[in-house]
PDB file of the backbone (N, CA, C, O) and the ligand in Angstrom, with CONECT records:
HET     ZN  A 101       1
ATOM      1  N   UNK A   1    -126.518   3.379 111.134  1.00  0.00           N
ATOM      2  CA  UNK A   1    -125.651   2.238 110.840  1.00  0.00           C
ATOM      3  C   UNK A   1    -126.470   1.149 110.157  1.00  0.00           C
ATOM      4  O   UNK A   1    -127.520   0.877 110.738  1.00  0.00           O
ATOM      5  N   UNK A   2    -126.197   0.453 109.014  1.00  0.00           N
ATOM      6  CA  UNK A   2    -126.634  -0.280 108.317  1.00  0.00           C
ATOM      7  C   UNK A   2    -125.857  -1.492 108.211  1.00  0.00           C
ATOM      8  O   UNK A   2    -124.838  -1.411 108.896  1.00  0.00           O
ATOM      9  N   UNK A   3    -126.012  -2.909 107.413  1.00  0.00           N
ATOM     10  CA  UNK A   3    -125.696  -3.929 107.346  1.00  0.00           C
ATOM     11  C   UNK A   3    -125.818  -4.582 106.069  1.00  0.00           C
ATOM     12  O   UNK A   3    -127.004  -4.650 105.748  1.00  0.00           O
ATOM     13  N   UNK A   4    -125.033  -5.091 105.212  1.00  0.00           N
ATOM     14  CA  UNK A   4    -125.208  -5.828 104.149  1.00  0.00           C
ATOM     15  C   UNK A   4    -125.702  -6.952 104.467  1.00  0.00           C
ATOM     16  O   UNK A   4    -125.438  -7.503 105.536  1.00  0.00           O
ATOM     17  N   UNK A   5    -126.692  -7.568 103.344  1.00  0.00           N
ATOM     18  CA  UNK A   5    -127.602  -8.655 103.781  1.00  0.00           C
ATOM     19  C   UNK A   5    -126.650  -9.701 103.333  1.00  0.00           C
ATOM     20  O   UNK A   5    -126.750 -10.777 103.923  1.00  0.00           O
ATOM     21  N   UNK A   6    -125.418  -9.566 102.073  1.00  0.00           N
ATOM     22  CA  UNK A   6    -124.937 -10.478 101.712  1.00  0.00           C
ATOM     23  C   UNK A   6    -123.667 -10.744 102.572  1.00  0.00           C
ATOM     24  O   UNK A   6    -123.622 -11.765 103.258  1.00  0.00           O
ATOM     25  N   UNK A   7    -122.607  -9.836 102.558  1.00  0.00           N
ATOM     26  CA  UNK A   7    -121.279 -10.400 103.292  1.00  0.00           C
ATOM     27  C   UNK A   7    -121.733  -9.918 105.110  1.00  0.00           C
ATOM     28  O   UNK A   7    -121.148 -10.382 106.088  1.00  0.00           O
ATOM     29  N   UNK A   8    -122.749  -9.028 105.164  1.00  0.00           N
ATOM     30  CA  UNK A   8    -122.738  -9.022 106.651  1.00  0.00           C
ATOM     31  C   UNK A   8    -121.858  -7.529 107.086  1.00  0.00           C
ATOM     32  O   UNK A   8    -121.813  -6.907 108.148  1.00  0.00           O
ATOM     33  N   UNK A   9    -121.323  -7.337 105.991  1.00  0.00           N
ATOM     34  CA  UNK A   9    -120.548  -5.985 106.786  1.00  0.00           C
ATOM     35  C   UNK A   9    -121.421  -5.325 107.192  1.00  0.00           C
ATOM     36  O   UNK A   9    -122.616  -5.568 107.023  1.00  0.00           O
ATOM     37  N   UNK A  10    -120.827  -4.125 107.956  1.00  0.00           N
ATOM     38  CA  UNK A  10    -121.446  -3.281 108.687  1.00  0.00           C
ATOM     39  C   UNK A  10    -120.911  -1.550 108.283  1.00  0.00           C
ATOM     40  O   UNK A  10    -119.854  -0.921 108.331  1.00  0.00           O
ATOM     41  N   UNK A  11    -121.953  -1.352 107.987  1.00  0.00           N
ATOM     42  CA  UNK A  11    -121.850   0.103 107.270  1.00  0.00           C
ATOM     43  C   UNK A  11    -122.044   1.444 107.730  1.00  0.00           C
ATOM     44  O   UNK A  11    -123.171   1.939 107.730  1.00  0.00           O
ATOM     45  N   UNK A  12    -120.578   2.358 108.300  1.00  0.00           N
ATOM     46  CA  UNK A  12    -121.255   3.144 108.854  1.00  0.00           C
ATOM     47  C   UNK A  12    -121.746   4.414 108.436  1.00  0.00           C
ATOM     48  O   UNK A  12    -122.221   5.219 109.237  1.00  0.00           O
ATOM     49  N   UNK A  13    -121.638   4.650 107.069  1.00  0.00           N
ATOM     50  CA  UNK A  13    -122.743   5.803 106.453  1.00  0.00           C
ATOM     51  C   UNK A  13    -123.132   5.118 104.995  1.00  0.00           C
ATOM     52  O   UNK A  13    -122.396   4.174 104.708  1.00  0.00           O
ATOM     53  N   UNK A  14    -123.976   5.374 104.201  1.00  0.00           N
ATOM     54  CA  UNK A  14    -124.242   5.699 102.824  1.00  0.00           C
ATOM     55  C   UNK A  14    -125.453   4.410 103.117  1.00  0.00           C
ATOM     56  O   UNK A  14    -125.887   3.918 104.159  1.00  0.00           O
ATOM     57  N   UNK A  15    -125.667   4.220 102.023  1.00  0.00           N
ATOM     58  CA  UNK A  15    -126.844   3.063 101.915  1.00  0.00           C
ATOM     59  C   UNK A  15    -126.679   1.764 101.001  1.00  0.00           C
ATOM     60  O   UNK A  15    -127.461   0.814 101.021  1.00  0.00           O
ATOM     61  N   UNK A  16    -125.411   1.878 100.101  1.00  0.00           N
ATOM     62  CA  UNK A  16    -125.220   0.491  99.642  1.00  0.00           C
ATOM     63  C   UNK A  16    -124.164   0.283 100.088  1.00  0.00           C
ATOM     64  O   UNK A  16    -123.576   1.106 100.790  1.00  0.00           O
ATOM     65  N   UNK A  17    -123.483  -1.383  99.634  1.00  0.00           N
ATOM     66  CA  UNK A  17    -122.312  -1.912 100.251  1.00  0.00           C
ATOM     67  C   UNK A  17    -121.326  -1.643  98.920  1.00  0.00           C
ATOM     68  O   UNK A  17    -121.675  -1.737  97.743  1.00  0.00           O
ATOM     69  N   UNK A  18    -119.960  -1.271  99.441  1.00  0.00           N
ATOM     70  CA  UNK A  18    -119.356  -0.796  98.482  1.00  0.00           C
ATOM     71  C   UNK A  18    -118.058  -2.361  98.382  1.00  0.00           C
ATOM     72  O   UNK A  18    -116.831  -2.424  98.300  1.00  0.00           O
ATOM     73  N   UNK A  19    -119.142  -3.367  98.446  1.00  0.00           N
ATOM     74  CA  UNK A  19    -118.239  -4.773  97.978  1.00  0.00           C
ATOM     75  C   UNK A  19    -119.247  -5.814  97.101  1.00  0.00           C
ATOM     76  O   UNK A  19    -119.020  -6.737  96.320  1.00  0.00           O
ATOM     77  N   UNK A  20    -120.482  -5.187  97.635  1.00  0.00           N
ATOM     78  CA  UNK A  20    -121.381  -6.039  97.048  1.00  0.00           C
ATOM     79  C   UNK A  20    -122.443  -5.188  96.011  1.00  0.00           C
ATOM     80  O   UNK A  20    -123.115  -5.687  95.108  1.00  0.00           O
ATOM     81  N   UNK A  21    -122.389  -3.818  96.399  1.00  0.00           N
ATOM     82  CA  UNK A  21    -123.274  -2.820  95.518  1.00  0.00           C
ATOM     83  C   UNK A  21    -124.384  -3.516  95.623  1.00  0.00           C
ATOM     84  O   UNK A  21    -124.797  -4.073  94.605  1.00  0.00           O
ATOM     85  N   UNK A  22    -125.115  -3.645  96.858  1.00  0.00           N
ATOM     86  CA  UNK A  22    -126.113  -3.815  97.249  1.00  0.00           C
ATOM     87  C   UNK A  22    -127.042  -2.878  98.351  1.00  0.00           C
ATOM     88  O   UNK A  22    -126.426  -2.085  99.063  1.00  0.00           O
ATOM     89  N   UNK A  23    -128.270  -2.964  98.455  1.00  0.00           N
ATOM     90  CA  UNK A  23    -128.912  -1.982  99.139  1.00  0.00           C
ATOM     91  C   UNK A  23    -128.521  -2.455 100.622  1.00  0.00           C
ATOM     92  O   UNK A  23    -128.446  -3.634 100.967  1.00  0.00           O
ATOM     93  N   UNK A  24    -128.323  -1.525 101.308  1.00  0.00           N
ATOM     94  CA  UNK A  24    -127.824  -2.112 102.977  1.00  0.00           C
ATOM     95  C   UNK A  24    -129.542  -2.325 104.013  1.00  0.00           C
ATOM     96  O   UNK A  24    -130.633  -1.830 103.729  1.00  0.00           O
ATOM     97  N   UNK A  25    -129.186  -3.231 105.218  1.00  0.00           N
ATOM     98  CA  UNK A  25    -130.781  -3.183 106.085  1.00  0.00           C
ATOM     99  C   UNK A  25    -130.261  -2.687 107.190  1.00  0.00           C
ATOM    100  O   UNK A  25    -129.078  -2.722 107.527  1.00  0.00           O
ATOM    101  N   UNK A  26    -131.188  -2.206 107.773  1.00  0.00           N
ATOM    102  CA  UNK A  26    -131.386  -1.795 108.990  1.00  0.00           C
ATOM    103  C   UNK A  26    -131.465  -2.736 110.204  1.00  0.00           C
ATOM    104  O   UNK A  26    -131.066  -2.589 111.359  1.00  0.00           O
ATOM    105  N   UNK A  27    -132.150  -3.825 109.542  1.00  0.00           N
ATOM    106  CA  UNK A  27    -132.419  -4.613 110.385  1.00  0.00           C
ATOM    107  C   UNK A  27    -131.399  -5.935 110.775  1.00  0.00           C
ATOM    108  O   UNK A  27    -131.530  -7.124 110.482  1.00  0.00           O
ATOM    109  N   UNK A  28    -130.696  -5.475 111.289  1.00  0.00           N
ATOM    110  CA  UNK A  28    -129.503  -6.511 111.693  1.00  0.00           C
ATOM    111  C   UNK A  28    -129.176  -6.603 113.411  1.00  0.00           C
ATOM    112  O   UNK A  28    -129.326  -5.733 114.269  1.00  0.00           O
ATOM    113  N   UNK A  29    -128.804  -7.650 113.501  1.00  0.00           N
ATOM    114  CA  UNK A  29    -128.391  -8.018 115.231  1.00  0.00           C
ATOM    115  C   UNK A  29    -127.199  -9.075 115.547  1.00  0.00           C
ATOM    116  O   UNK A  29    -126.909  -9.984 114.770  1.00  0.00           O
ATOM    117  N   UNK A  30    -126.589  -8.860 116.699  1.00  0.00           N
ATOM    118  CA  UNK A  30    -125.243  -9.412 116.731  1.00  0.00           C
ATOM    119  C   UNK A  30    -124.377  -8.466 115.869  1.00  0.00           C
ATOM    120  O   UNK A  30    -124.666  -8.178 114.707  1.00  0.00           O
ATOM    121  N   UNK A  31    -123.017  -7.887 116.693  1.00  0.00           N
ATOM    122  CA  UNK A  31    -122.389  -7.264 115.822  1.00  0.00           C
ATOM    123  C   UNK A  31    -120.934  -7.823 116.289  1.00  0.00           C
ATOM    124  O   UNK A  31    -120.880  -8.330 117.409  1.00  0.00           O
ATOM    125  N   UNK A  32    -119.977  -7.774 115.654  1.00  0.00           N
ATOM    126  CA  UNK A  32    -118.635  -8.123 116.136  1.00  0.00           C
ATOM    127  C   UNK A  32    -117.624  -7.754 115.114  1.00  0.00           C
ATOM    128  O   UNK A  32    -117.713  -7.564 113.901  1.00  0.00           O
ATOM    129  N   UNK A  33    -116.553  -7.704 116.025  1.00  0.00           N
ATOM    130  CA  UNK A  33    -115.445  -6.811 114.944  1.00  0.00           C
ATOM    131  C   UNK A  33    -114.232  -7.731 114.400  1.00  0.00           C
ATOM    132  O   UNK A  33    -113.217  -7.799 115.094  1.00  0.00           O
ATOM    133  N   UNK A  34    -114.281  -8.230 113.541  1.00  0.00           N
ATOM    134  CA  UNK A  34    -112.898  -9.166 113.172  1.00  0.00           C
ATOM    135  C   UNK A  34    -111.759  -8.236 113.066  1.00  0.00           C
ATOM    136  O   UNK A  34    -111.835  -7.424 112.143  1.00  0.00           O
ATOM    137  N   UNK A  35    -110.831  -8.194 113.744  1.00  0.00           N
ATOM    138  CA  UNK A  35    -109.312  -7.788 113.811  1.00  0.00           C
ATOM    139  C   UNK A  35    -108.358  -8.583 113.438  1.00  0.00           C
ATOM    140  O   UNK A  35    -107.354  -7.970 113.076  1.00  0.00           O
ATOM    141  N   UNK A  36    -108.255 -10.190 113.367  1.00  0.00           N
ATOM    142  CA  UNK A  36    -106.875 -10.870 112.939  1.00  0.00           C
ATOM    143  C   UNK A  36    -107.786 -11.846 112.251  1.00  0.00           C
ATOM    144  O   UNK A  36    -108.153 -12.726 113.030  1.00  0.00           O
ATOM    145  N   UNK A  37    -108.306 -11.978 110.928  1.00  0.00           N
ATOM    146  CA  UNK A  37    -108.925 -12.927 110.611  1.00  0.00           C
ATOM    147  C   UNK A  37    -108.505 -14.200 110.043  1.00  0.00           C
ATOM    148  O   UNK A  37    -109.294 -15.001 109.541  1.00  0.00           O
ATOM    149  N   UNK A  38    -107.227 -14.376 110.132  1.00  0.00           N
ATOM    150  CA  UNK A  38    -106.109 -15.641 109.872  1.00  0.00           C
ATOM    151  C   UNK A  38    -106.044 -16.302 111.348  1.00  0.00           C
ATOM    152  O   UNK A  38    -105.531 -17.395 111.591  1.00  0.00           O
ATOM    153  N   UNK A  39    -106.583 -15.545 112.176  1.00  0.00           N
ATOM    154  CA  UNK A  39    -106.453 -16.357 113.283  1.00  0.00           C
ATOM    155  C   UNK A  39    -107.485 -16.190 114.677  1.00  0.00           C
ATOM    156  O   UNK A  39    -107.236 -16.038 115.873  1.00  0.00           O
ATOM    157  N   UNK A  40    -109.128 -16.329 113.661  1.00  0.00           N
ATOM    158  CA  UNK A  40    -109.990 -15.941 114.433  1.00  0.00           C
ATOM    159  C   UNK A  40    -110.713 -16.919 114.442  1.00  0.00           C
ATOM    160  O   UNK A  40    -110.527 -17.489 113.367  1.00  0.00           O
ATOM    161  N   UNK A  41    -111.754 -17.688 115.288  1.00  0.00           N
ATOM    162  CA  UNK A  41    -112.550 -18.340 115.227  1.00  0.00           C
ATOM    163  C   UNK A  41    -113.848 -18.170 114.613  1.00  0.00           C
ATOM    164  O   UNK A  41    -114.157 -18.715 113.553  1.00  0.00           O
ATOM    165  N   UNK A  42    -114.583 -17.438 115.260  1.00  0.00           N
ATOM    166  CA  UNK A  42    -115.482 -17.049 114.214  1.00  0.00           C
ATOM    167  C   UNK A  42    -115.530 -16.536 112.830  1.00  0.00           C
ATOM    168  O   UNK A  42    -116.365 -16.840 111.978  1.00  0.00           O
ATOM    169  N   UNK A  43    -114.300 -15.532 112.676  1.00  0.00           N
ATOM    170  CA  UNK A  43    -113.873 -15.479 111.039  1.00  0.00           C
ATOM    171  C   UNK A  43    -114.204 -16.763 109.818  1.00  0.00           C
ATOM    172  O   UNK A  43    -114.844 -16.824 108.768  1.00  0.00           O
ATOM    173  N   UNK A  44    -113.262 -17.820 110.744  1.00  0.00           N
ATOM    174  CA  UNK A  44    -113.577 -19.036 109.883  1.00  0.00           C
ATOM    175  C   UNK A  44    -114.720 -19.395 110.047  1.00  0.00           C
ATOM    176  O   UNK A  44    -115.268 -19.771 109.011  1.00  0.00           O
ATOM    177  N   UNK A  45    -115.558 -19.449 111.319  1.00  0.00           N
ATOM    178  CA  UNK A  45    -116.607 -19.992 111.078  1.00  0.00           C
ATOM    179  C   UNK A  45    -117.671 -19.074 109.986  1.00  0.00           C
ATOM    180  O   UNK A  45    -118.678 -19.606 109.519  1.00  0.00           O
ATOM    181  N   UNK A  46    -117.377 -17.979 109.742  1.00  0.00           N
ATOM    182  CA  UNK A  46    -118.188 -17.038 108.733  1.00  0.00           C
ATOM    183  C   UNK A  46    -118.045 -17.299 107.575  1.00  0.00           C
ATOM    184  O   UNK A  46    -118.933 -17.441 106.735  1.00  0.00           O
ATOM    185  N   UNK A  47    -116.506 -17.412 107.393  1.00  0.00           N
ATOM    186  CA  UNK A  47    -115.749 -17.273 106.197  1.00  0.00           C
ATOM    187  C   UNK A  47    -115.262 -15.941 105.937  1.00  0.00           C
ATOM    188  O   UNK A  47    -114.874 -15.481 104.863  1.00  0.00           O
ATOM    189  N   UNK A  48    -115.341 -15.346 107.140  1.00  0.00           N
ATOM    190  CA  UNK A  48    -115.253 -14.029 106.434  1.00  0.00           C
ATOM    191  C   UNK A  48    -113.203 -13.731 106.705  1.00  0.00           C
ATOM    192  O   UNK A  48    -112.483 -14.250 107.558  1.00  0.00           O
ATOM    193  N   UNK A  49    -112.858 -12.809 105.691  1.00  0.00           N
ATOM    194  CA  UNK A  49    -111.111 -12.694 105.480  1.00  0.00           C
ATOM    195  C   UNK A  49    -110.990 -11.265 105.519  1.00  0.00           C
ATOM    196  O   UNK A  49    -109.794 -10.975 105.516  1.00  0.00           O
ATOM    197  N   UNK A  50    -111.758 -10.209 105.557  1.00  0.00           N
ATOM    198  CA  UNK A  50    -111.624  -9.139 105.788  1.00  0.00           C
ATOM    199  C   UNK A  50    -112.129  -8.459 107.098  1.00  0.00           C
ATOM    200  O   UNK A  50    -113.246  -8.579 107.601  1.00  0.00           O
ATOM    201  N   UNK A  51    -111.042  -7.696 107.561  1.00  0.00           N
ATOM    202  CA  UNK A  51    -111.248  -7.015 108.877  1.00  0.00           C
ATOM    203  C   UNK A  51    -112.322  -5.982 108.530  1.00  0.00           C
ATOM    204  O   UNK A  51    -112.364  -5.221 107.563  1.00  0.00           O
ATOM    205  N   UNK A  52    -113.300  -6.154 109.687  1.00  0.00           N
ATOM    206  CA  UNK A  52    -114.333  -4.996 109.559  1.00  0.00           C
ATOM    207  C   UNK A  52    -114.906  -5.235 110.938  1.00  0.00           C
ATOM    208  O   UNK A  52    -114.278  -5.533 111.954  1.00  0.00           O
ATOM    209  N   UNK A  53    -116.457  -5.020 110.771  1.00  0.00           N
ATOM    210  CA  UNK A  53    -117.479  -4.855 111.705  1.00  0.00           C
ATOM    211  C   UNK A  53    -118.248  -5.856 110.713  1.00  0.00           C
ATOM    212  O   UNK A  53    -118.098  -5.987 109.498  1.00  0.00           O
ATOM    213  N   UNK A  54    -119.101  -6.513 111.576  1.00  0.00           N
ATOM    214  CA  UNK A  54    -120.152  -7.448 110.801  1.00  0.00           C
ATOM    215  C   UNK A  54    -121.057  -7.526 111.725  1.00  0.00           C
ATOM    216  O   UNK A  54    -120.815  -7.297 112.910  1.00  0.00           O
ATOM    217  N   UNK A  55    -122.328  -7.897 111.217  1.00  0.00           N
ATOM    218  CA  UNK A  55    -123.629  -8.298 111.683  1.00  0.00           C
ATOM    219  C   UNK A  55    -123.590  -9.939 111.660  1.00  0.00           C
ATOM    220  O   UNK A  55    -123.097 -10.741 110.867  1.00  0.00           O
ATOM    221  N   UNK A  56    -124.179 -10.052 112.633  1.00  0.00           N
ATOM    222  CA  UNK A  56    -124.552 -11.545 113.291  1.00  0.00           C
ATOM    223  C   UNK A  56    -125.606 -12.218 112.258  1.00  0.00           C
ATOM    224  O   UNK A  56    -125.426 -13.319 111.738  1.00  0.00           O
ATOM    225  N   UNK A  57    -126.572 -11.507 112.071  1.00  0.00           N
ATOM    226  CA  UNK A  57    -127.800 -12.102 111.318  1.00  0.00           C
ATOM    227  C   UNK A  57    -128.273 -10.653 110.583  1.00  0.00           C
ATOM    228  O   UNK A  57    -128.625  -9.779 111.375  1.00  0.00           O
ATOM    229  N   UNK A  58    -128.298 -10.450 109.707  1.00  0.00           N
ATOM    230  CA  UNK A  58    -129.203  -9.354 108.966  1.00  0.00           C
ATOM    231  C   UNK A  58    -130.289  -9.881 108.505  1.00  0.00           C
ATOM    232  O   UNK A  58    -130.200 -11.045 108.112  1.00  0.00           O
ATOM    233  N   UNK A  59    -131.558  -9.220 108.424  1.00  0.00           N
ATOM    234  CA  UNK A  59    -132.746  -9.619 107.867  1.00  0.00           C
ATOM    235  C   UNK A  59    -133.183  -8.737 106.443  1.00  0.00           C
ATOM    236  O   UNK A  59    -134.229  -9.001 105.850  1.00  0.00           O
TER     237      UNK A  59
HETATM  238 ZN    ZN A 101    -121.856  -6.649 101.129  1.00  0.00          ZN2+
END
């Protein structure tokens, strides 16, 4: 499982992000799953608008 360094998604096979076409890291921590992101707290606090899996901090 990998992590985009830019939006944070969370990737569960291949090695780039197929939003950012970027190389994915390994090294990521904190994970959480946005399900209703019109009405999530942390969503907004991310910014993030798409339901997925995300990393807390990727390095
Ligand atoms: Zn990305």
């Amino acid at each position: 499982m990998n992590a985009c360094p830019q939006c944070k998604r969370i990737i569960e096979e291949g090695k780039v992000c197929p939003v950012c076409n970027i190389e994915l890291s390994d090294k990521f921590s904190g994970t959480f799953v946005l399900m209703d992101p019109n009405n999530s707290e942390i969503g907004k606090i991310l910014g993030k608008e798409t339901v997925g899996k995300y990393a807390l901090k990727v390095r």
